[in-house]
N, C-alpha and C positions, 0 to 999 in steps of 0.2 A: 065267149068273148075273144076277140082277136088282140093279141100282144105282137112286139117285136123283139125275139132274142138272140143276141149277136147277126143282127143286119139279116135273119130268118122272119118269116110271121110263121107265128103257133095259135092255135086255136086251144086255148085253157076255159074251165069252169069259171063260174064264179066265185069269189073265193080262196081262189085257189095263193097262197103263200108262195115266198120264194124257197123257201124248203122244201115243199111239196112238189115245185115245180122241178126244182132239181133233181129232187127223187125220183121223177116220172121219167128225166132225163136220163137216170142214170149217170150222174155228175158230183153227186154231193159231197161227196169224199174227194173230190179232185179240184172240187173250187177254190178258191180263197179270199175272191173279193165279188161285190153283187153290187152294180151300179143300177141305181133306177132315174128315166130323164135327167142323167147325167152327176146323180146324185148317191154316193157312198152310201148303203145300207151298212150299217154294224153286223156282224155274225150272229150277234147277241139276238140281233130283233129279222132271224129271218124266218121264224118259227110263227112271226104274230104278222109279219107286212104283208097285206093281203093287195096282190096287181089290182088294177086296173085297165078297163078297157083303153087302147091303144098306148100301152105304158113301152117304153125303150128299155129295155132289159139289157147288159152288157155283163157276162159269169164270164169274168178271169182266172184263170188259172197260171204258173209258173212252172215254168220246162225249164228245168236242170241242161246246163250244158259247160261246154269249156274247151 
């Protein structure tokens, strides 16, 4: 099924969690926040939110600087 993440489209399983999805990214350690249709996911529940077809995915992360 097709997603959108950060303004990309990906082709993911079905199924597939935002945990899993970052792990496939290669990401997961470096995110901090997971907006789905514009809407904050908890860290807590990224283990059980399973995407959906045509979902708006947004993985932020925070770059140190000064």
């Amino acid at each position: 099924m097709k997603i959108i993440i950060n303004g990309h489209e990906k082709e993911i399983s079905k199924g597939t969690t935002i945990k899993k999805l970052l792990e496939d990214l290669k990401v997961l350690d470096k995110t901090m926040a997971v907006a789905v249709n514009m809407k904050i996911v908890k860290k807590d529940d990224w283990d059980k939110y399973e995407l959906k077809e045509n979902d708006k995915v947004e993985a932020l992360n925070f770059v140190g600087g000064g």
